[in-house]
FIKOLZA-1660 file (N, C-alpha, C; in steps of 0.1 Angstrom, whole numbers, plus 5000, padded with zeros to 4 digits):
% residues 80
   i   px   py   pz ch aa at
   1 9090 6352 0936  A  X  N
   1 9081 6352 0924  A  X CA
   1 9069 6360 0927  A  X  C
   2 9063 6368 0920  A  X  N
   2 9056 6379 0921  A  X CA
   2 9039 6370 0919  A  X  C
   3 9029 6378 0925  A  X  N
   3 9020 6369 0921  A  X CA
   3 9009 6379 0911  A  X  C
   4 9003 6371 0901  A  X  N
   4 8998 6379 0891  A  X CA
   4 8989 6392 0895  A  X  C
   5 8987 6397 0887  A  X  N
   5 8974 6408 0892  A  X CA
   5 8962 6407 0889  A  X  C
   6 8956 6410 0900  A  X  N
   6 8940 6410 0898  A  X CA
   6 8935 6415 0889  A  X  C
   7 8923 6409 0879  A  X  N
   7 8919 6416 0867  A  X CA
   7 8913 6430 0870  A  X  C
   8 8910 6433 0880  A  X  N
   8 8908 6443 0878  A  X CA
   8 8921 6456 0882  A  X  C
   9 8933 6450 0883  A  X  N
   9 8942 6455 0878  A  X CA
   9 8948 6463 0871  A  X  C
  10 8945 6453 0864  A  X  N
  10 8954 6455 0847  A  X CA
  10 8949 6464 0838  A  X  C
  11 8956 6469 0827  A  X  N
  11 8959 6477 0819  A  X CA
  11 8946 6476 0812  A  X  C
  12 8938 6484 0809  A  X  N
  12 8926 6480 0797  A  X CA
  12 8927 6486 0783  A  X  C
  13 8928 6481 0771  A  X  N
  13 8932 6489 0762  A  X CA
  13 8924 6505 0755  A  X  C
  14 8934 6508 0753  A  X  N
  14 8925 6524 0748  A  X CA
  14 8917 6523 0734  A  X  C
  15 8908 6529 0732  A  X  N
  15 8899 6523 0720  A  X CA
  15 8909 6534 0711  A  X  C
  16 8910 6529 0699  A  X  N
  16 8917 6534 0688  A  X CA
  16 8913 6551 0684  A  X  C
  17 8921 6558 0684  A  X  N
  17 8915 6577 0680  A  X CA
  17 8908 6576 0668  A  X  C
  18 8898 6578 0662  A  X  N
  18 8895 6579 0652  A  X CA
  18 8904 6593 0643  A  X  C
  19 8906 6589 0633  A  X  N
  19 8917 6603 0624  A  X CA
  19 8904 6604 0617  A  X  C
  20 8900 6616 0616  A  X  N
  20 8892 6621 0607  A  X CA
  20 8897 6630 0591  A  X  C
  21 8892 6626 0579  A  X  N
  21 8898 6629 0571  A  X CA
  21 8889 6639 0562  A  X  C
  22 8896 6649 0552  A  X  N
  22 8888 6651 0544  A  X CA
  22 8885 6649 0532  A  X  C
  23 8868 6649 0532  A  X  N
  23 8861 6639 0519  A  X CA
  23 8870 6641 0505  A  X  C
  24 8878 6654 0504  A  X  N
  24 8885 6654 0486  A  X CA
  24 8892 6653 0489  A  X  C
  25 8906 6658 0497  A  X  N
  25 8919 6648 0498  A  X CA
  25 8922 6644 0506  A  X  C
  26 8914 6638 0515  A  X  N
  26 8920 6627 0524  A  X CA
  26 8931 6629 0533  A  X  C
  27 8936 6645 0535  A  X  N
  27 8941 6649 0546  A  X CA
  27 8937 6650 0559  A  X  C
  28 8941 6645 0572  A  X  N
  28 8935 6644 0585  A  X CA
  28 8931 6662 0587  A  X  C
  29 8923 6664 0594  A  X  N
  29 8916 6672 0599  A  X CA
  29 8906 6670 0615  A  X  C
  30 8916 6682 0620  A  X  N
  30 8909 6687 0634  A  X CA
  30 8898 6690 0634  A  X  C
  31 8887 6681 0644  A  X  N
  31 8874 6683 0643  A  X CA
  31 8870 6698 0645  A  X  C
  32 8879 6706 0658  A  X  N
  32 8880 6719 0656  A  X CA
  32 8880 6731 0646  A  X  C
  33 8885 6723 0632  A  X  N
  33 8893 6732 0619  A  X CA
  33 8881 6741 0617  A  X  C
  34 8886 6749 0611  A  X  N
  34 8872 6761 0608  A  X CA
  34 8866 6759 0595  A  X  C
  35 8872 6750 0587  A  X  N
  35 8868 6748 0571  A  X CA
  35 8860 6732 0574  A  X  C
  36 8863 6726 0589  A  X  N
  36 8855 6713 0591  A  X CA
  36 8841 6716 0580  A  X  C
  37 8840 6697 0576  A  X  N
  37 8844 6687 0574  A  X CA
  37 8861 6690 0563  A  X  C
  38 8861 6698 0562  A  X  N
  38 8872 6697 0547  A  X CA
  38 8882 6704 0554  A  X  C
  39 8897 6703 0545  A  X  N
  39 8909 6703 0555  A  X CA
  39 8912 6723 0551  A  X  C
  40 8909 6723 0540  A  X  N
  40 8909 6742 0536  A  X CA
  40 8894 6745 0533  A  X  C
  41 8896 6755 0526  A  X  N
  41 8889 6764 0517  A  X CA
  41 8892 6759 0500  A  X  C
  42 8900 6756 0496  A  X  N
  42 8897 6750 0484  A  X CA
  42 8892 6739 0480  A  X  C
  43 8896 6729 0493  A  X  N
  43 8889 6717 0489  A  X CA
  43 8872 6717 0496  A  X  C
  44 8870 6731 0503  A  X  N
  44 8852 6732 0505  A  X CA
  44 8848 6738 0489  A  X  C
  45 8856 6744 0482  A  X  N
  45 8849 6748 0470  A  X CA
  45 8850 6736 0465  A  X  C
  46 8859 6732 0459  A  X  N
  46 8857 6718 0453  A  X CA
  46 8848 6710 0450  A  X  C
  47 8842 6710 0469  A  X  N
  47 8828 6700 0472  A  X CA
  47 8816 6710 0469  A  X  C
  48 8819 6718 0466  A  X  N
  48 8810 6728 0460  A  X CA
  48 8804 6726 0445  A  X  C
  49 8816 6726 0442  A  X  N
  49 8812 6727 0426  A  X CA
  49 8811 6714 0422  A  X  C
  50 8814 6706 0432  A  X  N
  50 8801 6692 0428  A  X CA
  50 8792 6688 0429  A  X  C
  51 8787 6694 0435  A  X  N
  51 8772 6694 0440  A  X CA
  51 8764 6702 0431  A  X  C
  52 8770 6717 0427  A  X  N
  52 8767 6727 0414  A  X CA
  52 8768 6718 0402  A  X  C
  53 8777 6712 0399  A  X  N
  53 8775 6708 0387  A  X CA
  53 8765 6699 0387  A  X  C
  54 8765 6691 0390  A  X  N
  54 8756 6678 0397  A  X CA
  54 8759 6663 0395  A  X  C
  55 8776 6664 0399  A  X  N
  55 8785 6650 0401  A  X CA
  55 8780 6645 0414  A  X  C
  56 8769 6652 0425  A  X  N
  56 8766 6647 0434  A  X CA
  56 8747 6651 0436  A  X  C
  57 8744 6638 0438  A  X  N
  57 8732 6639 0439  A  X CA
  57 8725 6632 0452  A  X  C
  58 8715 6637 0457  A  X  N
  58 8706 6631 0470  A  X CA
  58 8699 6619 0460  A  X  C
  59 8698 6611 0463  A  X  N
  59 8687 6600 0454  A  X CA
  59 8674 6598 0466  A  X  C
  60 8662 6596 0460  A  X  N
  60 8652 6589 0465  A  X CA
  60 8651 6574 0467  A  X  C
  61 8643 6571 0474  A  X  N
  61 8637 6557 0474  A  X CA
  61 8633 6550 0463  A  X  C
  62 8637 6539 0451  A  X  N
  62 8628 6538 0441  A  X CA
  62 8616 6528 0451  A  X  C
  63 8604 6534 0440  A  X  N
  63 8590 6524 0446  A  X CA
  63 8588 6516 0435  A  X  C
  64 8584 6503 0441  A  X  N
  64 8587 6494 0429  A  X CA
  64 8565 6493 0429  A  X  C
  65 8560 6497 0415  A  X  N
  65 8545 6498 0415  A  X CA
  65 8540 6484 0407  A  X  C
  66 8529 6480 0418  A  X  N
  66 8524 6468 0415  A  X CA
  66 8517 6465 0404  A  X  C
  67 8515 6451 0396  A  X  N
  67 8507 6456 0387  A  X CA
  67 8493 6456 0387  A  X  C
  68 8485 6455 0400  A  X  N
  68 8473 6457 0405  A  X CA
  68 8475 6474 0401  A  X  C
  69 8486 6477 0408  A  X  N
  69 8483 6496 0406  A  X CA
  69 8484 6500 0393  A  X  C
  70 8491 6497 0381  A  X  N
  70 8491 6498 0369  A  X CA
  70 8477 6497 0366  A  X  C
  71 8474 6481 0367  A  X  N
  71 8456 6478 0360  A  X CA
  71 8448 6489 0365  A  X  C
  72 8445 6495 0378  A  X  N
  72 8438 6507 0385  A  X CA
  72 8437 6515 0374  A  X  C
  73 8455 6522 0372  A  X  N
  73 8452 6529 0361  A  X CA
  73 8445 6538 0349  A  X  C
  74 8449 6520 0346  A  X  N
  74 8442 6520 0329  A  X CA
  74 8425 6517 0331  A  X  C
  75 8422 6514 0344  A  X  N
  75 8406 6513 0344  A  X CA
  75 8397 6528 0349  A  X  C
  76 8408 6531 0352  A  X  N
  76 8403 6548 0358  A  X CA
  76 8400 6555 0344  A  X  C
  77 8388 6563 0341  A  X  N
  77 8383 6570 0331  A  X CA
  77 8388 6584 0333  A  X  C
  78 8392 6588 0319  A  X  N
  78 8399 6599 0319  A  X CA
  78 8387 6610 0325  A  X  C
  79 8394 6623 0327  A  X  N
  79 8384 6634 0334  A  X CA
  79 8385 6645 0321  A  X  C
  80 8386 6640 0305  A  X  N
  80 8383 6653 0294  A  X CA
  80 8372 6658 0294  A  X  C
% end
């Protein structure tokens, strides 16, 4: 009968590959590719003309304004 192996033995598992895909069709892509992130050239225009049209936008932080800052406002005299 064999006697078990020492933990620092044994096999340790391999962390999972990450598949990297691209953002419009979800085809895997070599971080290498020359059209990286995207798997061609059509699907980089694609991401293109969504951004041109403006189906994609950067958004800001909304600031939510207090109503002390409002009252400031309206107590501030205009400068006509």
């Amino acid at each position: 009968m064999g006697h078990p192996l020492p933990i620092y033995n044994r096999r340790v598992p391999l962390k999972p590959k990450i598949t990297l895909k691209c953002p419009i069709c979800k085809k895997a892509v070599a971080k290498a590719a020359e059209d990286f992130p995207f798997c061609s050239e059509r699907c980089r225009l694609i991401d293109l003309g969504k951004w041109a049209s403006g189906q994609y936008v950067v958004s800001s932080q909304v600031h939510d304004t207090d109503d002390e800052d409002i009252q400031n406002l309206r107590d501030t005299p205009d400068e006509d």
